[in-house]
C-alpha positions as CSV (number, residue, x, y, z in Angstrom):
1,X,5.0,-33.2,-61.4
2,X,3.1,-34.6,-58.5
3,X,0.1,-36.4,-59.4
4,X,-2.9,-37.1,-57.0
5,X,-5.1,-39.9,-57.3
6,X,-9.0,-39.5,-57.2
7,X,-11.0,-42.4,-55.5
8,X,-13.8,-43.2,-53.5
9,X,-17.2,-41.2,-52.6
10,X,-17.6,-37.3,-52.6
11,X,-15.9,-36.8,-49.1
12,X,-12.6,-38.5,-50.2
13,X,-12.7,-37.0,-53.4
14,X,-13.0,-33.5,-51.8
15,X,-9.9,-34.6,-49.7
16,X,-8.0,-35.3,-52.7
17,X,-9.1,-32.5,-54.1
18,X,-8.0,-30.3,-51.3
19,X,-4.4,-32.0,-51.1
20,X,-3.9,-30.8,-54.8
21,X,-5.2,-28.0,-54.5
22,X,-2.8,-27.1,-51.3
23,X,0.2,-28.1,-53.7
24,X,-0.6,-25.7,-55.8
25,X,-0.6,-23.3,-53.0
26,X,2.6,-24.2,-53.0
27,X,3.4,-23.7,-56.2
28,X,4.0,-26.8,-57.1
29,X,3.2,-28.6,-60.5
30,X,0.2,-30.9,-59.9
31,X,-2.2,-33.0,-61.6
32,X,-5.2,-35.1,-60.8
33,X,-5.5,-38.9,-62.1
34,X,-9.2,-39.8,-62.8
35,X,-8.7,-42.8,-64.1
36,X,-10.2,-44.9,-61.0
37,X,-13.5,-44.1,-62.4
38,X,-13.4,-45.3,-65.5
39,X,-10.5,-48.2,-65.8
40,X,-11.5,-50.9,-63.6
41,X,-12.2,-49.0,-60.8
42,X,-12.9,-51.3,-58.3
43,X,-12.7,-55.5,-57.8
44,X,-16.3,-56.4,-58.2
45,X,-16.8,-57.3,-54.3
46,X,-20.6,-56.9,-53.1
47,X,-19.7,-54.8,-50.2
48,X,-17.6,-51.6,-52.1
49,X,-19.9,-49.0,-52.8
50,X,-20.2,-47.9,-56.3
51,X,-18.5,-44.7,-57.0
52,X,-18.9,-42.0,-59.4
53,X,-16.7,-38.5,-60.3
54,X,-18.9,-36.4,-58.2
55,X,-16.2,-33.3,-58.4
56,X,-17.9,-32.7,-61.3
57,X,-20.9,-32.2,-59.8
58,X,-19.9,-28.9,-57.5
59,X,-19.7,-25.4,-59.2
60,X,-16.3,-23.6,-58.1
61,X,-14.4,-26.8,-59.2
62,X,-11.4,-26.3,-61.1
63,X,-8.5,-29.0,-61.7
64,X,-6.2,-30.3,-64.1
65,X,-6.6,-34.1,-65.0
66,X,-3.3,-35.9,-65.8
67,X,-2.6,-38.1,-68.9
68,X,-1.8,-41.7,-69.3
69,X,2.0,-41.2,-70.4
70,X,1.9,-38.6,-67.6
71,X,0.9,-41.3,-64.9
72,X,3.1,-43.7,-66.6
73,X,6.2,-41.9,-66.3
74,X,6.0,-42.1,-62.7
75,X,4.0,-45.7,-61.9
76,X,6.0,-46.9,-64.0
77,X,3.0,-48.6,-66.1
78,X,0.9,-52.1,-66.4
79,X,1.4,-54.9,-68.1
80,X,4.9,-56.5,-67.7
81,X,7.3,-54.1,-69.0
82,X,5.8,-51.8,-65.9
83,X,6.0,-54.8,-64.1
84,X,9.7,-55.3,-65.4
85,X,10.5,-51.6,-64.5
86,X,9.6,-51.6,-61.1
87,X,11.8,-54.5,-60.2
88,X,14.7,-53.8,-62.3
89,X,14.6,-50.5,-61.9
90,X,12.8,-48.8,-58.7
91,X,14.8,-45.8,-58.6
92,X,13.2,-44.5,-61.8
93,X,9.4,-45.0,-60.4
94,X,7.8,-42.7,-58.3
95,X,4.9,-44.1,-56.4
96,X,3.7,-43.1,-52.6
97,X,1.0,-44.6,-51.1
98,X,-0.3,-43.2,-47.5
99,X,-0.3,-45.3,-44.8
100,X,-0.5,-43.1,-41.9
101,X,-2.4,-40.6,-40.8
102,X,-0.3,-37.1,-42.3
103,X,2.8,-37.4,-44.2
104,X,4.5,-34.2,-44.1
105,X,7.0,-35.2,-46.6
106,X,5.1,-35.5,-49.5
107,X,5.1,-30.9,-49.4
108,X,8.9,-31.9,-49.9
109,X,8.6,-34.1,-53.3
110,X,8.8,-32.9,-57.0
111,X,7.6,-35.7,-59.2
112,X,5.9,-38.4,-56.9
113,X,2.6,-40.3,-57.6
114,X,0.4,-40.2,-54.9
115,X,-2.4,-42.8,-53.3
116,X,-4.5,-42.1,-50.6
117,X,-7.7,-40.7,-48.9
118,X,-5.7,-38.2,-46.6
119,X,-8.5,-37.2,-44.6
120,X,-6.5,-35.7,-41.6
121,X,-7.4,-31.7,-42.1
122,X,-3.6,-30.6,-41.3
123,X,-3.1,-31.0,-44.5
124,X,-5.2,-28.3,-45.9
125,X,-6.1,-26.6,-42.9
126,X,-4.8,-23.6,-44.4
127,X,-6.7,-23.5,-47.2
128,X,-10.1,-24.4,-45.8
129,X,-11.4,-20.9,-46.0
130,X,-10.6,-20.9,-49.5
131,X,-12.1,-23.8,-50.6
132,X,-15.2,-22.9,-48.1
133,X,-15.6,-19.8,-50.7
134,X,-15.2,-21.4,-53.8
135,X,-16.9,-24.7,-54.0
136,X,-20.5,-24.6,-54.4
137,X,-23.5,-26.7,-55.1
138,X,-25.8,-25.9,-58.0
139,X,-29.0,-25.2,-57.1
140,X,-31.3,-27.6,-56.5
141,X,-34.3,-28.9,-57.9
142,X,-36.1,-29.5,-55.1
143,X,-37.7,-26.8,-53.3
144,X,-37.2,-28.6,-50.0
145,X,-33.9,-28.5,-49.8
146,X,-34.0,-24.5,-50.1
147,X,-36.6,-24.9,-47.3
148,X,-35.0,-26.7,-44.7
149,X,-32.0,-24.5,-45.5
150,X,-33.5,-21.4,-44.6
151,X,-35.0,-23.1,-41.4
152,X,-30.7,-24.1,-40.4
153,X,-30.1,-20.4,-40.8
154,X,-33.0,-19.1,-38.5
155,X,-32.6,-21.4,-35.7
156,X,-29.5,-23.2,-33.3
157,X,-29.2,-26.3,-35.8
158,X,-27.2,-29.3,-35.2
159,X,-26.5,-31.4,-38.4
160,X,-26.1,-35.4,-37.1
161,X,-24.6,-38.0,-39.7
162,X,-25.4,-41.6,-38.9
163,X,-24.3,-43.5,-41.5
164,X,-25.5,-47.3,-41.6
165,X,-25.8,-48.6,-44.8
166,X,-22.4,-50.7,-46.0
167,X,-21.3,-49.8,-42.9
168,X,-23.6,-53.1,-41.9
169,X,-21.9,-55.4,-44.5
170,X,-19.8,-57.9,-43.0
171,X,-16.6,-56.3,-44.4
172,X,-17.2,-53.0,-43.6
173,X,-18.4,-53.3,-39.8
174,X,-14.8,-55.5,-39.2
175,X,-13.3,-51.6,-39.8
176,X,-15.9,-49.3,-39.4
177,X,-18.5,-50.8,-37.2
178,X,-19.0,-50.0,-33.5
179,X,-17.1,-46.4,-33.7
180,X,-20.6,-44.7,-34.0
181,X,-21.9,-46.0,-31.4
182,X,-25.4,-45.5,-29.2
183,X,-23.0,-44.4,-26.6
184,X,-21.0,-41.8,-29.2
185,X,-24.5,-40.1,-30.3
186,X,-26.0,-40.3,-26.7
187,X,-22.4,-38.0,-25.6
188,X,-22.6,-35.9,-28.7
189,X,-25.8,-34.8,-28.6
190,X,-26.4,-33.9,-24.5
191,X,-22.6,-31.9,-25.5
192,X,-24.5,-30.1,-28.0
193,X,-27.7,-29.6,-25.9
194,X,-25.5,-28.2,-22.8
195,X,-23.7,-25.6,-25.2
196,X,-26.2,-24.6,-28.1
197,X,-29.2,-23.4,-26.1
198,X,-32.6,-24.1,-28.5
199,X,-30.5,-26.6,-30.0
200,X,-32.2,-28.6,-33.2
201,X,-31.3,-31.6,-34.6
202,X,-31.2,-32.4,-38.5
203,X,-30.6,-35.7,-38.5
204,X,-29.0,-37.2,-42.3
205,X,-28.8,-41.0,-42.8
206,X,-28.9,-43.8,-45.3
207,X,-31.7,-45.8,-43.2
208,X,-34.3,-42.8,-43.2
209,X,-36.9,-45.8,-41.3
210,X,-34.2,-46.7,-38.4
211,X,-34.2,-42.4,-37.5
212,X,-37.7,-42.6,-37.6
213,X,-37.5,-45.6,-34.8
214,X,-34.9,-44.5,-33.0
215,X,-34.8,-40.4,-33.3
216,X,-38.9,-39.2,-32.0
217,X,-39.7,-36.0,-30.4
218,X,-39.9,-32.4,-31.4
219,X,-36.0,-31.7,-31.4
220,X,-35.3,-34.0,-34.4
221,X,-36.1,-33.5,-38.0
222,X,-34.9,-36.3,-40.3
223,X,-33.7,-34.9,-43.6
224,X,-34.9,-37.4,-46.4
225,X,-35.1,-35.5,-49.2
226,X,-32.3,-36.3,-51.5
227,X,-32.0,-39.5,-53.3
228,X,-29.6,-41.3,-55.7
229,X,-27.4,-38.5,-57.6
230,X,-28.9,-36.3,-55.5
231,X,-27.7,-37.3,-52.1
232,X,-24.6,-34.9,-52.3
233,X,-27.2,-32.0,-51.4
234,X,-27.3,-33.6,-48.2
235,X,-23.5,-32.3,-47.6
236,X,-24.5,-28.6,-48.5
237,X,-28.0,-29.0,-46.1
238,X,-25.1,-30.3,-43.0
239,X,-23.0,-26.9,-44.4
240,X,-25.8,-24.9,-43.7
241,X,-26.2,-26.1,-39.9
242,X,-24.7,-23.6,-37.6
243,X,-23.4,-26.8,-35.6
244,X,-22.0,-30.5,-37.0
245,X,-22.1,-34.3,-35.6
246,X,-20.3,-36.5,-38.0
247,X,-20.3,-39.8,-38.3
248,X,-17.1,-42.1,-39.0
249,X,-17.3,-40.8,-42.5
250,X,-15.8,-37.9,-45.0
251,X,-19.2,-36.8,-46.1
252,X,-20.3,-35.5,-42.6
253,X,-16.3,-34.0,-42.6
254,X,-16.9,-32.1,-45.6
255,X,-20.5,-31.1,-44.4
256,X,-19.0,-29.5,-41.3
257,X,-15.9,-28.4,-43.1
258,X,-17.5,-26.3,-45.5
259,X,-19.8,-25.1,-42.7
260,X,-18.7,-21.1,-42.9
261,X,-20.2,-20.6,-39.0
262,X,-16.7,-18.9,-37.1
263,X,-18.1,-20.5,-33.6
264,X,-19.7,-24.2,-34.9
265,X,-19.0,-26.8,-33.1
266,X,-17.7,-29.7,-34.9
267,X,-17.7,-33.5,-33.1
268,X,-15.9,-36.8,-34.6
269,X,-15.6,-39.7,-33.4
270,X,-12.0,-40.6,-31.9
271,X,-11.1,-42.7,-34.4
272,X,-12.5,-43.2,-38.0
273,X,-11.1,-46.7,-38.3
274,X,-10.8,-49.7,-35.9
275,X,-7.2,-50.7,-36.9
276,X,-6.3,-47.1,-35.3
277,X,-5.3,-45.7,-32.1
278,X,-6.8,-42.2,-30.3
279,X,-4.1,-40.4,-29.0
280,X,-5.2,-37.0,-27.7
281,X,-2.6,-34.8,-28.0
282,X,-2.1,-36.6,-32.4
283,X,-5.4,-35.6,-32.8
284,X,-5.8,-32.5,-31.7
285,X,-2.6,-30.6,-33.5
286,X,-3.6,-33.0,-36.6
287,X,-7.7,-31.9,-36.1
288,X,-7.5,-28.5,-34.6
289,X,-11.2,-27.1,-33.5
290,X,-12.8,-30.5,-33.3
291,X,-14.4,-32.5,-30.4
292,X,-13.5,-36.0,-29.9
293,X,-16.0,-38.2,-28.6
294,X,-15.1,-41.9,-28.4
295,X,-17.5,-45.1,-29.1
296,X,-18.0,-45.3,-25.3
297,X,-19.1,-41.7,-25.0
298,X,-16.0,-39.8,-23.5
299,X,-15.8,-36.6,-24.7
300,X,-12.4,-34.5,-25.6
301,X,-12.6,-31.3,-26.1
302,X,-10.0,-30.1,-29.3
């Protein structure tokens, strides 16, 4: 059994989700472990981001959650005689944690315990138009979402993530900050303006008052209509954009991932991560169809 562990916001939990669901594709016997969310999920650190399952909020969702003894038999287990186990005997413990960007060899295993975000789309590439059919979001209660919906599908609209937030925290900005730059949006968005014609800009944030300061003038509406458990609407509204500008950050993947347009445009920055490296030709068999645009504003085309 290979069992896939479910962490962090709804972007990497869609990721995870997709990685399972790709090894069942492959008929392999796969699980997914939930219990990040509810067994001491996270060290209690001011700059981590509270997290809850929100799978569970899509419609289309359907997974299998593993059990303790299941997760167990593979980790090994806590307390010392897991502890025990995994020194004395590490041939009988199956753990894998990523630590690169694709790992190929994990298709390969049988029983293996797995860690990671695994955000780079090779690995469910295949599937995408799958998953772009079958997950959905519940309708809304808020009549404005269905609005400014209707007003993506009518006109050349350009979704544009830019994700502040605990991206500012002192932790955070060592690896994300300065990726997203002035210089990365300023590129993006003249791109996007020389090959979408009309071209509108929704713009989706987490500082709604830094957009207003920052983003004036009759070609930008800031979306600011989804609060609290309701933010994950905000992925279906950047879906619903014929075009997507992502931010450093697997919510504005997903958005433009699950956007069903056969001739979007989708731009991500080089990197997501400042401990990595851009290497063009990586990035483009590993991202097939995206744009690159790097924090000083060079643009690669995928």
């Amino acid at each position: 059994m290979i069992i896939v562990q479910v962490a962090g916001g709804l972007g990497n939990q869609l990721q995870q989700y997709a990685l399972y669901r790709k090894l069942l594709s492959l008929s392999k016997e796969a699980k997914l472990d939930l219990s990040w969310f509810s067994n001491g999920k996270m060290e209690k650190n001011e700059f981590i981001t509270d997290r809850s399952l929100e799978l569970d909020y899509l419609d289309g969702i359907s997974y299998e959650a593993c059990t303790k003894r299941e997760k167990e038999e593979l980790t090994g287990g806590g307390g010392l005689l897991g502890k025990l186990r995994r020194n004395l005997l590490p041939s009988t413990v199956h753990a894998f944690t990523e630590s690169k960007m694709y790992h190929p060899e994990i298709f390969e295993q049988k029983d293996l315990y797995i860690s990671g975000y695994f955000a780079c789309e090779k690995y469910y590439a295949d599937i995408l138009e799958t998953l772009r059919k079958e997950i959905r979001f519940p309708n809304s209660d808020n009549p404005e979402n269905d609005r400014l919906a209707q007003e993506m599908k009518e006109r050349e609209s350009v979704s544009v993530h830019i994700r502040r937030g605990d991206y500012l925290n002192e932790q955070n900005a060592a690896m994300f900050g300065n990726i997203c730059t002035d210089a990365y949006y300023k590129s993006a968005l003249e791109y996007m303006r020389g090959r979408c014609r009309g071209a509108h800009f929704y713009l989706f944030s987490d500082d709604a008052d830094y957009l207003r300061e920052h983003y004036q003038g009759e070609e930008y509406t800031i979306v600011d209509c989804n609060h609290g458990k309701d933010s994950f609407y905000d992925m279906w509204l950047m879906s619903q954009c014929r075009h997507n500008i992502c931010a450093n950050s697997t919510f504005s993947f997903w958005g433009a991932r699950l956007n069903a347009n056969e001739e979007k445009i989708m731009i991500r920055p080089t990197i997501h991560k400042n401990c990595q490296q851009f290497v063009k030709e990586e990035m483009q068999d590993l991202w097939k169809g995206w744009t690159f645009v790097s924090p000083e504003g060079i643009i690669y085309e995928g």
